[in-house]
C-alpha angles and dihedrals in degrees: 000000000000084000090064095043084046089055104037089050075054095070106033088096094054100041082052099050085054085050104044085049087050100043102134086061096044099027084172118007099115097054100041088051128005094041091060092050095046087050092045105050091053083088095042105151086232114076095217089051083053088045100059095029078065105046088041084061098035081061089050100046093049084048089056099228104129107100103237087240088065085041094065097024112044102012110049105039096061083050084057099048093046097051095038116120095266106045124111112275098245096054092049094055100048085049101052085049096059099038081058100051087043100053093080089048095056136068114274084235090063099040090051096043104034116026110011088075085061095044093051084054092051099050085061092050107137096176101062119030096187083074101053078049099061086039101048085046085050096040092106099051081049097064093037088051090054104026132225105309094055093037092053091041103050117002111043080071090057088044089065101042086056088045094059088037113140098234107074084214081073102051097034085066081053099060090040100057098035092109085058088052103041099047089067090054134096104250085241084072097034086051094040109030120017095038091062084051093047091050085052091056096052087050099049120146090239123064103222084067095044083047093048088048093050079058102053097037099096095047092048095053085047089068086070093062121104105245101216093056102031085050083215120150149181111237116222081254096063102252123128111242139182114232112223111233121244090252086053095052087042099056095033100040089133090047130105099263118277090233113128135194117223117169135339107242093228139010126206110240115222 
């Protein structure tokens, strides 16, 4: 029955954090037998039983209790056969969404190596826009996940393909996540390259991108700023923030904290 696989991919978390804190006593346990379920199960024929076989090892993965050999063996390669071109769509698209969440959770070794290739190959996916569309809302996890070489190399030309798309969703997430990107690369690409797209942008032809790009425009520019004098940062969570300077926290140490929020760095389209 799908109920009994959803809720036993429901308690595989939990059953691994116990092993993991008994691990004397069960040296291999989780990997003999919980990590293949979790993997196969990621190809269950039932959607709810995907579904919770992904978030089970999305929390594995965030709790950092997947060995990187399973990471590369096991993981990665189903990711690569569901999402491969002729897979079935909903398999692709339930593929493309978790490589995405699980970029920022893997080695950038792994991501460039093993995923990013793929990734490269579904941002150009003309049979399915829905996944452009998950690509072009995580574009900017993805750089940060793989830094500015591989970013400038191989996906700032992706970036501009998303960015022309044809559907304006497209090019709406974009808009939306261009502070993200543009914070991973050299400020010769951010002033040559990525300032005339993001003119193009402003200037779309549909008013929910032009709208999006307004948005974005202050915490883009703010990419320009030198981060040592602007006392601007990026928070672990992806948002642009202003640091308070030490005058600031002297002379307001009973205030409310000088941290603001600016603007998140991507936002996922529905």
């Amino acid at each position: 029955e799908p109920t009994v696989r959803t809720e036993l991919m429901e308690q595989i978390p939990p059953i691994a954090i116990f092993l993991q804190e008994s691990r004397p006593r069960f040296p291999t346990a989780f990997f003999e037998y919980l990590m293949p379920i979790v993997v196969r199960y990621l190809t269950d024929v039932n959607n709810q039983v995907r579904k919770a076989g992904q978030e089970a090892l999305l929390i594995l993965l965030e709790q950092d209790l997947v060995a990187q050999s399973d990471i590369e063996n096991k993981v990665c390669p189903i990711l690569l056969d569901l999402s491969a071109p002729d897979s079935d769509d909903e398999y692709k698209v339930e593929a493309v969404n978790i490589i995405c969440k699980m970029a920022s959770m893997l080695s950038r070794t792994t991501v460039e190596h093993m995923l990013l290739p793929r990734f490269c190959e579904l941002c150009s996916d003309g049979k399915l826009f829905q996944v452009r569309k998950i690509c072009a809302a995580n574009f900017g996890d993805i750089c940060n996940a793989v830094g500015q070489e591989a970013t400038e190399r191989l996906l700032i030309p992706k970036f501009f393909e998303l960015c022309s798309d044809s559907v304006w969703g497209m090019r709406k997430a974009c808009a939306e996540c261009f502070m993200a990107v543009s914070y991973t690369t050299s400020p010769e690409v951010r002033r040559s390259k990525l300032s005339p797209l993001f003119i193009s942008l402003i200037s779309d032809t549909c008013r929910w991108v032009r709208q999006a790009a307004f948005q974005s425009l202050g915490p883009f520019i703010s990419t320009f700023a030198n981060p040592s004098s602007a006392g601007l940062y990026i928070r672990e969570d992806g948002t642009l923030s202003i640091r308070p300077s030490m005058q600031d926290v002297n002379s307001s140490s009973c205030q409310p904290s000088n941290n603001i929020t600016l603007m998140s760095s991507s936002t996922n389209a529905t």
